[in-house]
N, C-alpha and C positions, 0 to 999 in steps of 0.2 A: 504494500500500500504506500502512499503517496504522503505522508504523515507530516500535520504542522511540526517545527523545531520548536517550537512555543510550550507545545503541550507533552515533551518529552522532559523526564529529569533521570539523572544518576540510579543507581540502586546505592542505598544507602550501607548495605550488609556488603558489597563485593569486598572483597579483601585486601584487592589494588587499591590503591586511590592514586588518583592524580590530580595535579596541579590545577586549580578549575580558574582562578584569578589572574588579572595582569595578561601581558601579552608576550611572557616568556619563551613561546613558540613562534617561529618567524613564518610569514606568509605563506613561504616556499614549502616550509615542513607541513603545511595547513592544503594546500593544492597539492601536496605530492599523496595525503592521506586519503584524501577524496578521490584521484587519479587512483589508485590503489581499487577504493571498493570495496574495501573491507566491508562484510554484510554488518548490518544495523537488525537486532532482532531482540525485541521488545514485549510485556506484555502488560496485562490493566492494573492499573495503581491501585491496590487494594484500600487507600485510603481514600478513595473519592466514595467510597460506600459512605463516611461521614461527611465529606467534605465536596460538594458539587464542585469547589472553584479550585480544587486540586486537579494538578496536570492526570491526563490521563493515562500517560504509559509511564510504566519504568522501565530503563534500560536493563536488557540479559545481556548482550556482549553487543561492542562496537561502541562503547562512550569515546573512543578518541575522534571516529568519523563525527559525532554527533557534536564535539567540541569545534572542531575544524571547520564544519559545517554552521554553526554556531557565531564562531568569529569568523566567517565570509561573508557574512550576511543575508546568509538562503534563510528562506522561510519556510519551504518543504523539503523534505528527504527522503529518501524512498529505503523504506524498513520491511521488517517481515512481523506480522503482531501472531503472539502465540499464546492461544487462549487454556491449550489445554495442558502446559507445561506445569511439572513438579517440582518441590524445592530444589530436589534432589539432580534433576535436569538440569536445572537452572546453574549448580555450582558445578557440573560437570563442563559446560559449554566456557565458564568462566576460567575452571582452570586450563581447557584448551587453547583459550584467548589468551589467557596468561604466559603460557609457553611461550607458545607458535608468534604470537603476535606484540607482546610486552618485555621489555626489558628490566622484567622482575627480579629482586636481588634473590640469592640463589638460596636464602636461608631461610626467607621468609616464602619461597615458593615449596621448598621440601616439608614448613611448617601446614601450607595449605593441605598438602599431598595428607601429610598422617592426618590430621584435622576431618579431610573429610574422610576418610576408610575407616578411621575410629569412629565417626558420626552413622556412616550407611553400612559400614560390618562387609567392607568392599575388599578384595585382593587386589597386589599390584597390575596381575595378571588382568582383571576384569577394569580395573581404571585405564590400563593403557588401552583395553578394545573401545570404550565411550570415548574418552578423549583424542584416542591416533597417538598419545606418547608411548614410545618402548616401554613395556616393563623394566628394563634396564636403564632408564634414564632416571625413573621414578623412583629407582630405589638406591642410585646414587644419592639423587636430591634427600631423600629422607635419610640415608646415610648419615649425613651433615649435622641433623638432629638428634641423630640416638648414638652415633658412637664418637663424634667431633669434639675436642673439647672444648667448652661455651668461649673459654680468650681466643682459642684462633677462630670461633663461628664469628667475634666481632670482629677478626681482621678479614674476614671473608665481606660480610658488612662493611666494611671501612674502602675494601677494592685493595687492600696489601695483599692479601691470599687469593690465588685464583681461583674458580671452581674446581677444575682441572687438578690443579695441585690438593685440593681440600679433598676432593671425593678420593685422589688416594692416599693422602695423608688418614682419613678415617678406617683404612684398614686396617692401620695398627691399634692393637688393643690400649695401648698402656699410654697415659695422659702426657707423664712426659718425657716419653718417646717421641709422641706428635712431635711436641714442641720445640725438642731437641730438629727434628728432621724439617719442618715449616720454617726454623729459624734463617737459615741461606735463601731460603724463599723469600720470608717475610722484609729480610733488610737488600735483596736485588741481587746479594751476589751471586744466584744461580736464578737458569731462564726454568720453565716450566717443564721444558723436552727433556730434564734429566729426572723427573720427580718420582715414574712410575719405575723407574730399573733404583732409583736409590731403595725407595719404597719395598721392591723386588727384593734385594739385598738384604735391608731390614729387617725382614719378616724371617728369611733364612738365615740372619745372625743374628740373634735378638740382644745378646751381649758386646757385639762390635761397636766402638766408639763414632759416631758421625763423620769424626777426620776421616777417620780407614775407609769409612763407607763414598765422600766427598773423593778422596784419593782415586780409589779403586773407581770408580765410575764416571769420575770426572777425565781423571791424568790417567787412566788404562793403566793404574800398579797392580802387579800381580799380588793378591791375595795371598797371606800362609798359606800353606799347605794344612789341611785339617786332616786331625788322624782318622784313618780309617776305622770304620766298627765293626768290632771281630763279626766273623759269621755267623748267620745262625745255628745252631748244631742241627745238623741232617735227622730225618728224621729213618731208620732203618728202613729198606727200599722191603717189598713185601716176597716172599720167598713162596714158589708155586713148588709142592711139597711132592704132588699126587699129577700123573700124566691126564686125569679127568680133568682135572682145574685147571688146564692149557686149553684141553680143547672145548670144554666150556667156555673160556672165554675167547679162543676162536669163534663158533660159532655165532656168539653173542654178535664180535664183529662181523660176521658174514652179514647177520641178518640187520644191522646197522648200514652196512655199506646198502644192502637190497634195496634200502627204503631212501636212498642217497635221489636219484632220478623223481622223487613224490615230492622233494623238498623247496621252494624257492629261496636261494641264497645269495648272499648278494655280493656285489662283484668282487671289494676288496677283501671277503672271507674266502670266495672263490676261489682266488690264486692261491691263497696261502693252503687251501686242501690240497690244490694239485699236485702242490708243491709237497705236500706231505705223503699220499698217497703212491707220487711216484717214488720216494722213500720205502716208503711201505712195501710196495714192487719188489724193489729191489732186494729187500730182505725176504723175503717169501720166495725168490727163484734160489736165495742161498738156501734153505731151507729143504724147498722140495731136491736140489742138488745133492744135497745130505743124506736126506732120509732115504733117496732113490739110490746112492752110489755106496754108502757107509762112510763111517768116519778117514779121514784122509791120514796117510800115516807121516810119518816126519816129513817125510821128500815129497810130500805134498798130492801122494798118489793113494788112489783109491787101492785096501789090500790086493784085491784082486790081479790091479795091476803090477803091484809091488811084486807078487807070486811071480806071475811071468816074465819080470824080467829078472828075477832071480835065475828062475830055471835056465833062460839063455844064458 
């Protein structure tokens, strides 16, 4: 619909807010939003049930076209009014707008993410299918809140910590660990492309000092040598006692192999059977060569032959 700009206001509950005053956005950023298109989709202001001279829509997503639109001086906008949408709809659409189309600080967007899944009893898996975000994206962002520790969540706020660096600084469990590891981050001396191999590092030496870790992944120093850990003790291989219990478990495999052609398997387990089977082959022609000629005597000859050329 074709909806006066008059009779549209904010959602007072969205999570975002932005700047509504002044003319801190420049014309250009105002024509480039509208050039854009971003959809406008709105629905009835539940307070006009008291109030006749209350505006009629409230904004669900697209208050930045509507601000733009707003300070151009249009008096119509073309929206989409939706009558029959739920709360619950409503903050799903918002945090999609938030993503995809805001430049929401990262801490306060992973705060939305848990917010609303603890409100609707939602999985990441079921959020990313409403909103179009990765499951994986979602649960970096919430990352930030549950395992980050709240001083570097403020230097993420503040723009000293990057997203990047922050979702994998939150893999480490231990607080200050982080903090030891964000520190080169936090004060510029290192760029963000070394954070997930220091990170890497860390987790596989939980006692190595920052320097060794900085060293080693920075300047390519070769690492100590860590000692090896002894072996496991073998466990006794199983000892086939009785000439049944061979060909029982022959058979077994016959009728394993039989049902080989019933099976679909897939490609890269494929090779690695053939590969084994022709193994298998090849032991089984030693075998039948055995049992068919007898045991081979030292000079590598079957008795029989050994006998004859004695006799010559």
């Amino acid at each position: 619909m074709l909806l006066p700009v008059h009779s549209i206001i904010p959602d007072p509950d969205q999570p975002r807010k932005l700047p509504r005053n002044g003319r801190s956005v420049s014309t250009s950023d105002d024509l480039r939003t509208l050039e854009l298109r971003q959809p406008l989709v709105v629905r009835s202001n539940p307070d006009r049930a008291g109030d006749p001279d209350a505006p009629a829509y409230v904004i669900v997503v697209g208050e930045r076209l509507w601000m733009a639109a707003r300070r151009s001086g249009l008096t119509d906008i073309d929206g989409q009014v939706r009558a029959d949408i739920t709360e619950q709809e409503v903050r799903e659409l918002q945090l999609g707008e938030n993503y995809h189309h805001e430049k929401i600080p990262a801490m306060r967007l992973g705060r939305a993410f848990l917010e609303y899944r603890e409100q609707y009893s939602v999985t990441q898996q079921e959020l990313a299918r409403r909103t179009s975000i990765t499951p994986g994206t979602i649960h970096h962002y919430e990352s930030l809140i549950r395992n980050l520790d709240p001083e570097l969540g403020k230097k993420v706020d503040s723009g000293e910590l990057t997203f990047k660096e922050a979702r994998s600084i939150a893999d480490i469990d231990d607080y200050s660990r982080q903090r030891e590891i964000a520190g080169p981050f936090v004060s510029g001396q290192l760029s963000s492309v070394y954070v997930e191999r220091i990170v890497g590092r860390a987790k596989n030496f939980p006692t190595k000092s920052i320097d060794d870790l900085l060293d080693e992944v920075v300047n390519g120093a070769k690492p100590a040598p860590e000692p090896e850990p002894a072996p496991p003790p073998r466990s006794p291989e199983p000892v086939i006692r009785q000439r049944k219990d061979l060909e029982g478990m022959l058979l077994q495999l016959a009728g394993q192999l039989d049902s080989l052609p019933l099976q679909t398997i897939p490609e890269y387990r494929r090779l690695k059977l053939v590969s084994t089977l022709r193994i298998l082959d090849s032991r089984v022609q030693l075998a039948l060569n055995h049992l068919s000629t007898g045991p081979l005597s030292e000079a590598g000859m079957p008795p029989v032959l050994v006998g004859a050329a004695a006799r010559r």
